[in-house]
MMTF fields as JSON, N, C-alpha, C and O atoms, coordinates in Angstrom:
{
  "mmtfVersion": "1.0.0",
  "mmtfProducer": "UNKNOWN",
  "numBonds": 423,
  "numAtoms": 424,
  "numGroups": 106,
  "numChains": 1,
  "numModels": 1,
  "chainsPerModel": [1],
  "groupsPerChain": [106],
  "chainIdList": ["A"],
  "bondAtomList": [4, 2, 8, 6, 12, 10, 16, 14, 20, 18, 24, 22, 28, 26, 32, 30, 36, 34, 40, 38, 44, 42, 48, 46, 52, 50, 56, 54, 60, 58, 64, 62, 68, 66, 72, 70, 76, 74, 80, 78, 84, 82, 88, 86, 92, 90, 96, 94, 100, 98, 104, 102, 108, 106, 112, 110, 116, 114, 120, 118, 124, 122, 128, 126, 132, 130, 136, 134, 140, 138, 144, 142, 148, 146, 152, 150, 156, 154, 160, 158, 164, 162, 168, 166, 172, 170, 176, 174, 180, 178, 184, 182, 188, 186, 192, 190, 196, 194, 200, 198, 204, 202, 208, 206, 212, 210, 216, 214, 220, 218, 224, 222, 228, 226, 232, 230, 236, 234, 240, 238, 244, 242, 248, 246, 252, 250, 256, 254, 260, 258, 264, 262, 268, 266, 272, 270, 276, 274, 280, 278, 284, 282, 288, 286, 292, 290, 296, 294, 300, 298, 304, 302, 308, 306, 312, 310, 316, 314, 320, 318, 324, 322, 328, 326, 332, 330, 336, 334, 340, 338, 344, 342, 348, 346, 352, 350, 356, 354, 360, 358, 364, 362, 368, 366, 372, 370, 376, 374, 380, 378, 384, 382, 388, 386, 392, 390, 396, 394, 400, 398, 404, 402, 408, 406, 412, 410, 416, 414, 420, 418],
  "bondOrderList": [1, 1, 1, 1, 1, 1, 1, 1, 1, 1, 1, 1, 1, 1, 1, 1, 1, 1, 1, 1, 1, 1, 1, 1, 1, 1, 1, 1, 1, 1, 1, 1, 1, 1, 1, 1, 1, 1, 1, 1, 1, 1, 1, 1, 1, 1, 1, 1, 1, 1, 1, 1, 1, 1, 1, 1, 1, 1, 1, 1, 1, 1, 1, 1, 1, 1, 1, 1, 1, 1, 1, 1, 1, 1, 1, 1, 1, 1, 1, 1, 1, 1, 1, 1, 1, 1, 1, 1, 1, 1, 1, 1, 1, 1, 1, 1, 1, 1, 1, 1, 1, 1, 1, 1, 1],
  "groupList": [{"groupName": "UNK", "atomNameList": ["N", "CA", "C", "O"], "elementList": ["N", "C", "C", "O"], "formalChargeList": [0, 0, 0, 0], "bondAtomList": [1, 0, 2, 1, 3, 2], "bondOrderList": [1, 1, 2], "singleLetterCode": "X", "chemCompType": "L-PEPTIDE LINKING"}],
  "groupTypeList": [0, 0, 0, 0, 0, 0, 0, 0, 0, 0, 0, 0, 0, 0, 0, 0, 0, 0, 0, 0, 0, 0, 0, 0, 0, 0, 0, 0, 0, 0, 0, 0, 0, 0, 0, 0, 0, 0, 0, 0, 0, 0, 0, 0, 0, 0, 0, 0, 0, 0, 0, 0, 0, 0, 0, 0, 0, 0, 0, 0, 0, 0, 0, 0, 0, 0, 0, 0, 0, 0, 0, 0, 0, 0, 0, 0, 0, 0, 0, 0, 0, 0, 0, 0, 0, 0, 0, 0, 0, 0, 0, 0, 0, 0, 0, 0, 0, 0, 0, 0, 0, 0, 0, 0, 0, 0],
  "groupIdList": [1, 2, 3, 4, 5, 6, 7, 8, 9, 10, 11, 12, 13, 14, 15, 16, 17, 18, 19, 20, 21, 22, 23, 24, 25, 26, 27, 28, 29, 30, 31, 32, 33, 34, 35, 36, 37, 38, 39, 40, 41, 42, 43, 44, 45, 46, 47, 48, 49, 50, 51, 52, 53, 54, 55, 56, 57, 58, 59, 60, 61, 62, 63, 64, 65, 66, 67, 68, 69, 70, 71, 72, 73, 74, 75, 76, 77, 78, 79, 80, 81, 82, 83, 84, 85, 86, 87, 88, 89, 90, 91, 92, 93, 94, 95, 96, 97, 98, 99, 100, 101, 102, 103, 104, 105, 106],
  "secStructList": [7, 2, 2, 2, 2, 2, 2, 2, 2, 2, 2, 2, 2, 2, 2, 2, 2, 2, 2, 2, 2, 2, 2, 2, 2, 2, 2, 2, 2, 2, 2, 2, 2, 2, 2, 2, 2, 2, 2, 2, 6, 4, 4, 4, 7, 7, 7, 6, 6, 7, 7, 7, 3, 3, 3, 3, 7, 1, 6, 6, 5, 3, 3, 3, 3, 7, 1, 1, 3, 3, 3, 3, 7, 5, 7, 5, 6, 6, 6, 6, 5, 7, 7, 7, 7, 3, 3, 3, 3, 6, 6, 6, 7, 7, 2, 2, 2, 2, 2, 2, 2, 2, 2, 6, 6, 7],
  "xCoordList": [-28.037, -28.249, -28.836, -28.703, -29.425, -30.504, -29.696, -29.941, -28.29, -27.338, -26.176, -25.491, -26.303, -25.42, -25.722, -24.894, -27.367, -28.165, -28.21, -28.269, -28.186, -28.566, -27.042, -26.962, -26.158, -24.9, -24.703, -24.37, -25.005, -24.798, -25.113, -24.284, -26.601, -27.591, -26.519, -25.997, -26.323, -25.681, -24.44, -24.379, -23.329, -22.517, -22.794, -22.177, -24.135, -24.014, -24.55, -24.441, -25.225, -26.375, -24.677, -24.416, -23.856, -22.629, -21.808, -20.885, -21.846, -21.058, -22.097, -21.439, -23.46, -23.649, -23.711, -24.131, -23.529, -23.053, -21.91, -21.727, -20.501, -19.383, -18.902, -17.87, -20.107, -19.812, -20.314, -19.697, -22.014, -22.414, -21.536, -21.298, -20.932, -20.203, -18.667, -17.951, -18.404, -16.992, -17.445, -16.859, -18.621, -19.229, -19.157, -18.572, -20.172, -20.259, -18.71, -18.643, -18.078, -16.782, -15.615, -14.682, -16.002, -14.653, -15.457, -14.777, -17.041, -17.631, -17.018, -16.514, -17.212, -16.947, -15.167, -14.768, -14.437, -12.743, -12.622, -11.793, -13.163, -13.348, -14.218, -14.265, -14.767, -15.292, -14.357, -14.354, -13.692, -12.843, -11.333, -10.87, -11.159, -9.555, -10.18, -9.31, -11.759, -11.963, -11.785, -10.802, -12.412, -12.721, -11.343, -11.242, -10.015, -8.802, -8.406, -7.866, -8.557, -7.96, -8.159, -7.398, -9.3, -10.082, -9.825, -10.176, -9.467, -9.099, -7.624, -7.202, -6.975, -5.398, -5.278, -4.352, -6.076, -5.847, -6.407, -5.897, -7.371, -7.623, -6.694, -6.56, -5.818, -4.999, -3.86, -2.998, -3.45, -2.476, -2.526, -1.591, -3.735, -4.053, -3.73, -3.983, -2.935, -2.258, -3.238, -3.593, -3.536, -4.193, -3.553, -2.331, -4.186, -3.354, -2.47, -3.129, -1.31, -0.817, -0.442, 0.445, -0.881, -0.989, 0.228, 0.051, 1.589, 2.678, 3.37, 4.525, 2.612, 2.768, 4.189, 4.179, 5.201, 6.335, 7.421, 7.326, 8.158, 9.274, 10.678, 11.08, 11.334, 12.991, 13.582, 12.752, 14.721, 14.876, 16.851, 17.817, 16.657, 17.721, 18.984, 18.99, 19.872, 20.82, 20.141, 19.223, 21.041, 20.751, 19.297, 18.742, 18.885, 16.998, 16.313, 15.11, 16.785, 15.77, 15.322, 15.961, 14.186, 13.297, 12.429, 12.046, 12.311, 11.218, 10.085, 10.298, 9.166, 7.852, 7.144, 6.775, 7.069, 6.454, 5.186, 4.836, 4.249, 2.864, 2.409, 2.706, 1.508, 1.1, 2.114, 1.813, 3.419, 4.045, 4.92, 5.293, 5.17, 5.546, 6.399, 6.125, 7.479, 8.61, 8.296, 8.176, 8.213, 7.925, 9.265, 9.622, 9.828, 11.107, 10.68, 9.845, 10.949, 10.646, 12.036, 12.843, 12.201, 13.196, 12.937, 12.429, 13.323, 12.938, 14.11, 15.314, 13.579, 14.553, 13.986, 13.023, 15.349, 15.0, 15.114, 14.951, 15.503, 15.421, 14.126, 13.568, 13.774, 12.346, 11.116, 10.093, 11.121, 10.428, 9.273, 8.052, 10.042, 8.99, 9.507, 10.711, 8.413, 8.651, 8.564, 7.883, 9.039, 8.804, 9.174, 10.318, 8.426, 8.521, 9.744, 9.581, 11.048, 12.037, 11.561, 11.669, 11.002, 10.811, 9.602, 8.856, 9.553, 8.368, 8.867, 8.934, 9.153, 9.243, 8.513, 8.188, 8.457, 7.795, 9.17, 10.276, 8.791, 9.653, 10.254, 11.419, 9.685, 10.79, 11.565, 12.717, 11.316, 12.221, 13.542, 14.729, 12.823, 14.217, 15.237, 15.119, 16.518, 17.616, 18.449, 18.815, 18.822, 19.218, 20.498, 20.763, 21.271, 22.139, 22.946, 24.07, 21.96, 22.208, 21.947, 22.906, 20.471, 19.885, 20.52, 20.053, 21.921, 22.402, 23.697, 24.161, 23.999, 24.866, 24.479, 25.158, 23.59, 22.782, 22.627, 22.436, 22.716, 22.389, 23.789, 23.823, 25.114, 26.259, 26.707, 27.235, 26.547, 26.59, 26.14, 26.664, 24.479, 23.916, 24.968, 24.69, 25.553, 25.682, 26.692, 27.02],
  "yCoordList": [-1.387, -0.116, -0.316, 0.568, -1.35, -1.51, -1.883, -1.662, -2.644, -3.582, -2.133, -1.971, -1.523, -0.191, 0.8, 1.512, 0.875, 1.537, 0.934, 1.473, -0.912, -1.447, -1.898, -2.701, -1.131, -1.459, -0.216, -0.195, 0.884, 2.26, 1.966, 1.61, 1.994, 2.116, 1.149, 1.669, -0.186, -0.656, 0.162, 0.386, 0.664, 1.166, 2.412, 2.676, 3.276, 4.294, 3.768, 4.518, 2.591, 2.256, 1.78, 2.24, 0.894, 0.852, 1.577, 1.285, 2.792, 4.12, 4.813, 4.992, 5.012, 5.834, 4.411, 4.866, 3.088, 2.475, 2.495, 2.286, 2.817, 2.89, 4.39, 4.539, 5.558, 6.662, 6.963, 7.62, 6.154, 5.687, 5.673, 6.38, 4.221, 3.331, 4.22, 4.015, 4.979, 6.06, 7.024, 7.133, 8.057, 8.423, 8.499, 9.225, 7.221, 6.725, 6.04, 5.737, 5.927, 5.345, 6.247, 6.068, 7.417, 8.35, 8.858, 9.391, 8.827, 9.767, 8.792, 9.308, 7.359, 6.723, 6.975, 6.892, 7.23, 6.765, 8.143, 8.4, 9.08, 10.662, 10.783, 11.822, 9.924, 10.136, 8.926, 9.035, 7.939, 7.194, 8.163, 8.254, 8.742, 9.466, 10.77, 11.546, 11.273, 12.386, 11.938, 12.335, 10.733, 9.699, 9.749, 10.144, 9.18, 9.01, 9.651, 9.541, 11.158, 12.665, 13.186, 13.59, 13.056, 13.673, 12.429, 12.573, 11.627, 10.428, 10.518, 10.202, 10.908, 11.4, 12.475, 12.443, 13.625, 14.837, 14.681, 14.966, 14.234, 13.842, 13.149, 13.37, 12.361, 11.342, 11.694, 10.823, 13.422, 14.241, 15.13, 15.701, 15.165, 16.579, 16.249, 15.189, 17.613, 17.676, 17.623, 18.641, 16.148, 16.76, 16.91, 16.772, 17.235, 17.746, 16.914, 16.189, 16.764, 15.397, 14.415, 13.626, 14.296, 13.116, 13.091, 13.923, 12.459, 12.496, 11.257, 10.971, 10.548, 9.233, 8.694, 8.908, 8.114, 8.336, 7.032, 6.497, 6.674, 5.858, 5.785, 6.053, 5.476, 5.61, 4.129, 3.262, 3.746, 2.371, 2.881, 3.52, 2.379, 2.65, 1.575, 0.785, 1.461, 0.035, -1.231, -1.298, -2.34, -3.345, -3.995, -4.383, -4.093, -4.508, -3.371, -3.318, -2.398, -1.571, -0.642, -0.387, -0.17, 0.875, 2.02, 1.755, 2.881, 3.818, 4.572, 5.26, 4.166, 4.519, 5.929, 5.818, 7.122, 8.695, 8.496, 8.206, 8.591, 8.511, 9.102, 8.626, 10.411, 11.082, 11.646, 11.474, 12.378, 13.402, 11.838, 12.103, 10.753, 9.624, 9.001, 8.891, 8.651, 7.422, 6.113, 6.013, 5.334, 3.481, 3.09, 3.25, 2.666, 1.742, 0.768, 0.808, -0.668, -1.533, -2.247, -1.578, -3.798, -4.561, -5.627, -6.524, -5.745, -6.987, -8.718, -8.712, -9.621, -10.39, -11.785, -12.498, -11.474, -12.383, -13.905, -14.606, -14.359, -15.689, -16.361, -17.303, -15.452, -15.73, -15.29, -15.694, -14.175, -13.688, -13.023, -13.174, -12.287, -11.647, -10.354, -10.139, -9.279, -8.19, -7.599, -8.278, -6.697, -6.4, -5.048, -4.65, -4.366, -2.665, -2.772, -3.408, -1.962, -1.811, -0.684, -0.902, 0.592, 1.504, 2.501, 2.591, 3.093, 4.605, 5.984, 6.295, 6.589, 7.858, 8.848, 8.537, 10.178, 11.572, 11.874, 11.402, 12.825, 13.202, 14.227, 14.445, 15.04, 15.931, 15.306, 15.738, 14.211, 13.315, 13.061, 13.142, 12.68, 11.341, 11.876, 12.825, 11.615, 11.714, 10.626, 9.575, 10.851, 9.868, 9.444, 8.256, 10.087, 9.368, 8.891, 8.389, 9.206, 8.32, 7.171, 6.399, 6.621, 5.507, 4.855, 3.742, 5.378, 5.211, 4.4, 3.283, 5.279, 4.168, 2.675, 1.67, 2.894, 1.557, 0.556, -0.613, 1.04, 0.159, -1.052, -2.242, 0.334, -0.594, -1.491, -2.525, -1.199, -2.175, -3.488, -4.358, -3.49, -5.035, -5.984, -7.183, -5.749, -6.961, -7.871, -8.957],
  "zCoordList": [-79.655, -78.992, -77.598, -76.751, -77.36, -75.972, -75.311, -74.125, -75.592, -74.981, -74.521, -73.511, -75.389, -74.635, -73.76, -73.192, -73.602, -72.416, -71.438, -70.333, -71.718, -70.704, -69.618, -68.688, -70.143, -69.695, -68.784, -67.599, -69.675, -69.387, -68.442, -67.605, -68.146, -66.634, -65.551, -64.565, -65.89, -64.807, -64.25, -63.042, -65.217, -64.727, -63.736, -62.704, -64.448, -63.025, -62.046, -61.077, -61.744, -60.884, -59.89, -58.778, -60.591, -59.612, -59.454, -58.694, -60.12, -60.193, -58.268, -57.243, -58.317, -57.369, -56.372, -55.308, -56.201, -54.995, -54.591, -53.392, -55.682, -55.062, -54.253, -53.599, -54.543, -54.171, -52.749, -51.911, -52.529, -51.348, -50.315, -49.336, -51.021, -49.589, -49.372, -48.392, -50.195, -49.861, -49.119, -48.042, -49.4, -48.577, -47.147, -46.343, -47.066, -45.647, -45.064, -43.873, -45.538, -45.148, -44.754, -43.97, -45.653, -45.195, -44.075, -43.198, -43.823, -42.601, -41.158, -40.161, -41.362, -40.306, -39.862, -38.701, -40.836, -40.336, -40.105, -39.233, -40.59, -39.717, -38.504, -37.845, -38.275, -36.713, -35.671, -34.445, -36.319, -35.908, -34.77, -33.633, -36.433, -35.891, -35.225, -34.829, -34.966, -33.765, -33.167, -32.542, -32.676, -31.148, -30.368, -29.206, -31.361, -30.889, -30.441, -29.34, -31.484, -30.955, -29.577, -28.698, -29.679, -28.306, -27.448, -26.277, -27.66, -26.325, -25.945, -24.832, -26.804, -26.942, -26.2, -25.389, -26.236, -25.806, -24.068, -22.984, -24.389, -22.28, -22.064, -20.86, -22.352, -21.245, -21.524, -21.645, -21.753, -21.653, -20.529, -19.969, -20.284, -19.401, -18.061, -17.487, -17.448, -16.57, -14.949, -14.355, -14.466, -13.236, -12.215, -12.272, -10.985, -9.962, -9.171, -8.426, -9.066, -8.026, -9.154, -8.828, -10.309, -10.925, -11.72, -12.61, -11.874, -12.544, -13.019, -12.703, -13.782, -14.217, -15.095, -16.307, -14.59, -15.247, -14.924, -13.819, -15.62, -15.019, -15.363, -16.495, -14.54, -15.042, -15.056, -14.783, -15.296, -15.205, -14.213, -14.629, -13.266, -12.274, -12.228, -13.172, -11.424, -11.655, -10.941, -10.124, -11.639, -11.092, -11.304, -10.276, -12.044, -12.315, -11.612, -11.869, -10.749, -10.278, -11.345, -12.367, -11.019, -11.754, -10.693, -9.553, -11.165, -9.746, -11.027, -12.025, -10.548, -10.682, -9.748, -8.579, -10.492, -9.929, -10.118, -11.262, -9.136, -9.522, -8.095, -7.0, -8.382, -7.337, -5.89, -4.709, -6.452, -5.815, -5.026, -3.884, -5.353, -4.649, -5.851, -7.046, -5.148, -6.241, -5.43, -4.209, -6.191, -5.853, -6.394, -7.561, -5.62, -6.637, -6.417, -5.513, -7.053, -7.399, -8.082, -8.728, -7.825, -8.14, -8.581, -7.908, -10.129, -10.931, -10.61, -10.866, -10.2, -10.019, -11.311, -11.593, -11.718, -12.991, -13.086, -14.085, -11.533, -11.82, -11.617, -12.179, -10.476, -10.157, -10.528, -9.974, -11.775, -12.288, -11.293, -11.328, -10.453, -9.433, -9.187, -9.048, -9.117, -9.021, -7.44, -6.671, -7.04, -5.7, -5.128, -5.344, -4.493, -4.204, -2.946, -1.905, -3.322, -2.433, -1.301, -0.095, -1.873, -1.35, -1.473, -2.447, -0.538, -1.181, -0.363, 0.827, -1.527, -0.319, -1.687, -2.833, -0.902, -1.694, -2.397, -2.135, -3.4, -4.557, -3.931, -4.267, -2.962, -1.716, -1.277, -1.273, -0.801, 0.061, -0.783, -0.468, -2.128, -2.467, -2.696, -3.472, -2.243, -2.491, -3.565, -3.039, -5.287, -6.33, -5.822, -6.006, -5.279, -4.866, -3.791, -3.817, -2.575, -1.594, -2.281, -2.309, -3.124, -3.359, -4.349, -4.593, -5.333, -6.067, -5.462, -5.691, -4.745, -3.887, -3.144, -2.932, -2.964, -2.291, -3.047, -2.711, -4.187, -5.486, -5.88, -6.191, -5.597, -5.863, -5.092, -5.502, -3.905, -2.898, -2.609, -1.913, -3.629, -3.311, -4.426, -4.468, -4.868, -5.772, -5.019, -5.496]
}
């Protein structure tokens, strides 16, 4: 009989440590996935000028929108070097004057 109390007792004594550490564990991975949320939701928000974006164009080119401005940029793969072709404002650019320019280099 003492051997079945004395079992009993252990089991709740590890019954209220496994409830503890769930406890405290679901509190931490719920303040985990706020942190994210709310870090997710700021680096959505629309600021002024700010339009972070990219397209991938012909020929290894790519153009990069960031602050009312296109960067094109041209990947050359033998040399593994990258390099800015152009900059103009997003008023400015014209896709296919620059589209044509494109067929021409090869």
């Amino acid at each position: 009989m003492e051997n079945a109390e004395l079992e009993l007792r252990r089991i709740r004594v590890i019954l209220l440590l496994i409830g503890i550490v769930v406890l405290f564990g679901s509190c931490a991975i719920s303040n985990i996935e706020t942190r994210q949320e709310s870090w997710n939701n700021h680096s959505h928000e629309n600021a002024d000028g700010v339009l972070p974006s990219s397209a991938a164009l012909k020929n290894n080119h790519f153009a990069v929108v960031k602050d009312d401005q296109v960067h094109v940029y041209r990947f050359d793969e033998k040399e593994g070097e990258l390099t800015l072709v152009t900059t103009k404002y997003i008023d400015e650019w014209d896709e296919e004057e620059y589209d044509d320019g494109l067929d021409d280099e090869e």
